[in-house]
C-alpha positions as CSV (number, residue, x, y, z in Angstrom):
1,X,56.3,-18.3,34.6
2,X,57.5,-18.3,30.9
3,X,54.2,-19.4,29.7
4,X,52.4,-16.5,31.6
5,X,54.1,-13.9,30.4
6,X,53.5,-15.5,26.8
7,X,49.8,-15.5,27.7
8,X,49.5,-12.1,29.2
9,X,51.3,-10.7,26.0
10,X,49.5,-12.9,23.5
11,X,46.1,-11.0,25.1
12,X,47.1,-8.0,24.8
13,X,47.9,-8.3,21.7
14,X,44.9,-9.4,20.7
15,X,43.1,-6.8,22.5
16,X,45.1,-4.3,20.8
17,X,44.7,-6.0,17.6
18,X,40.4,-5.5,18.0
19,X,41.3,-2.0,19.4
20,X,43.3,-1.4,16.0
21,X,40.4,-2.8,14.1
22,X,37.0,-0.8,15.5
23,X,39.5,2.4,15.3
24,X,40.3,1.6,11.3
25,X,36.4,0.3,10.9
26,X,35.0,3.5,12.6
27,X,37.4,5.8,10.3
28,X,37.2,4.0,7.3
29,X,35.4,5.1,4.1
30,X,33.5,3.2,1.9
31,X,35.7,1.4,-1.5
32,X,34.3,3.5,-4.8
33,X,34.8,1.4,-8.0
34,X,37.8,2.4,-9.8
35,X,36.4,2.2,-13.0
36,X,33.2,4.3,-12.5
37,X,33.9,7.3,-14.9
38,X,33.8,10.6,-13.3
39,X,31.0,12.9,-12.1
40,X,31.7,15.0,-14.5
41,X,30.8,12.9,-17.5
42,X,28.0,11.7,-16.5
43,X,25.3,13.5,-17.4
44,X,22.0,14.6,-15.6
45,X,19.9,12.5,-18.0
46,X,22.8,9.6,-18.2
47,X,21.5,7.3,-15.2
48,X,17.6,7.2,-16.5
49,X,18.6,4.7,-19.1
50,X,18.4,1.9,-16.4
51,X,15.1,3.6,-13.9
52,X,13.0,4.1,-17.4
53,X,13.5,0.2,-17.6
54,X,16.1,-0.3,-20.7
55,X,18.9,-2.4,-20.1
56,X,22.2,-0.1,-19.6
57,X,25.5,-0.8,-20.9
58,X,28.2,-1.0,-18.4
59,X,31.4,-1.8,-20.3
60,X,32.7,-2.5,-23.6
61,X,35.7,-4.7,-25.1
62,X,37.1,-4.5,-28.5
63,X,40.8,-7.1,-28.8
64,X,43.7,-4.6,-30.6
65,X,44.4,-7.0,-33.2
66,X,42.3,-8.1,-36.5
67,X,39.2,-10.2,-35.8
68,X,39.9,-9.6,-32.2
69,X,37.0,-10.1,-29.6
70,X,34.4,-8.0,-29.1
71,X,32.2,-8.3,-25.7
72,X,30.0,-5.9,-24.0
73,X,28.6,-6.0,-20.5
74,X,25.1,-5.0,-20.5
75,X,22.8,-5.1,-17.0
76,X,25.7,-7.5,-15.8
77,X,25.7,-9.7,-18.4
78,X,28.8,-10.7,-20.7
79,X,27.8,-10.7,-24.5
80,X,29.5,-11.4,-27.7
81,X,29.0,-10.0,-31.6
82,X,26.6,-11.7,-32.5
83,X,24.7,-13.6,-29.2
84,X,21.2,-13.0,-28.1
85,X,20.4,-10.7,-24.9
86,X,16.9,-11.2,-23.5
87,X,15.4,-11.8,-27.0
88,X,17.1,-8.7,-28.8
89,X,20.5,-9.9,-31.3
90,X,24.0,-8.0,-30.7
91,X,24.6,-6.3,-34.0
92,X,27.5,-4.0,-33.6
93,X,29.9,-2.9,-30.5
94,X,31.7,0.0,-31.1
95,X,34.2,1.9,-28.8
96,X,30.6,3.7,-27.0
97,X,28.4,2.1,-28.3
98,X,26.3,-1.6,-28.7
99,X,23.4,-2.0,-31.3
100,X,20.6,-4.5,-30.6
101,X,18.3,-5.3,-33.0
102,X,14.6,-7.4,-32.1
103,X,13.0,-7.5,-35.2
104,X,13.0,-4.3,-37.2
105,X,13.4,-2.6,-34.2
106,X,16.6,-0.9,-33.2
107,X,18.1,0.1,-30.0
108,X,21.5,1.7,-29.4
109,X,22.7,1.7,-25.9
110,X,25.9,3.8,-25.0
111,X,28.6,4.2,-22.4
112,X,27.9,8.0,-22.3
113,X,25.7,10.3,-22.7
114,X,25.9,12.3,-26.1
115,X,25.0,15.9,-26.5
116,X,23.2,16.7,-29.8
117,X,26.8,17.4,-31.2
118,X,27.5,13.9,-31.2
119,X,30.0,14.9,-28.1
120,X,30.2,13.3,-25.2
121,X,30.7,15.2,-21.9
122,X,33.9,13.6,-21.0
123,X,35.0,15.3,-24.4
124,X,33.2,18.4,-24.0
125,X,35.3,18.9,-20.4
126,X,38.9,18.1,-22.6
127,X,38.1,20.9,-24.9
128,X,37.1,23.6,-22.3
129,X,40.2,22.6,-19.9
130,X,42.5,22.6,-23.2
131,X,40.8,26.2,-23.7
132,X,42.3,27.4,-20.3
């Protein structure tokens, strides 16, 4: 009789456990990446880097102490100071900013849009909520 009980518990258990699960599932939202930057600085113009068919930069690493690493991740790739990405040399990360150079042609791809002021929108926002 023990053993019945156990069973008849154990089920309903698990019943409620699947219950617990579709409710969560139905009222659950969708995980945004914590490291996306804010609507606000990105700009109207910042996404067309990628749909006009240039490779975007996604993230940049510079190491704190002297001669520490530098890597960028451009179109999902990890590149260091230096390495090749898809034909084009890495000729400078900086804290926005990677240079490639194919040739004598330059290309500088950025974390963030820039106004003409050389400021970027995140900055832009700082200065008119410091205003207030």
């Amino acid at each position: 009789m023990d053993e019945a009980l156990t069973l008849a518990k154990a089920a309903k258990f698990a019943a409620l456990s699947l219950l617990f699960a579709a409710a969560a599932q139905a009222h659950g939202q969708a995980l945004q990446d914590p490291t996306r930057p804010p609507a606000m600085v990105l700009a109207p113009g910042a996404a067309t880097g990628a749909a006009a068919g240039g490779p975007q930069l996604q993230s940049i690493l510079i190491g704190r102490e002297k001669g520490g690493r530098h890597l960028a991740v451009i179109d999902g790739e990890t590149v260091r100071l230096g390495e090749q990405f898809h034909g084009a040399r890495v000729a400078r990360i900086g804290d926005n900013e990677v240079e490639l150079v194919r040739g004598a042609e330059r290309q500088v791809l950025r974390l963030y849009a820039q106004e003409a002021s050389g400021i970027t929108p995140a900055q832009a926002h700082a200065k008119a909520q410091a205003r207030r």
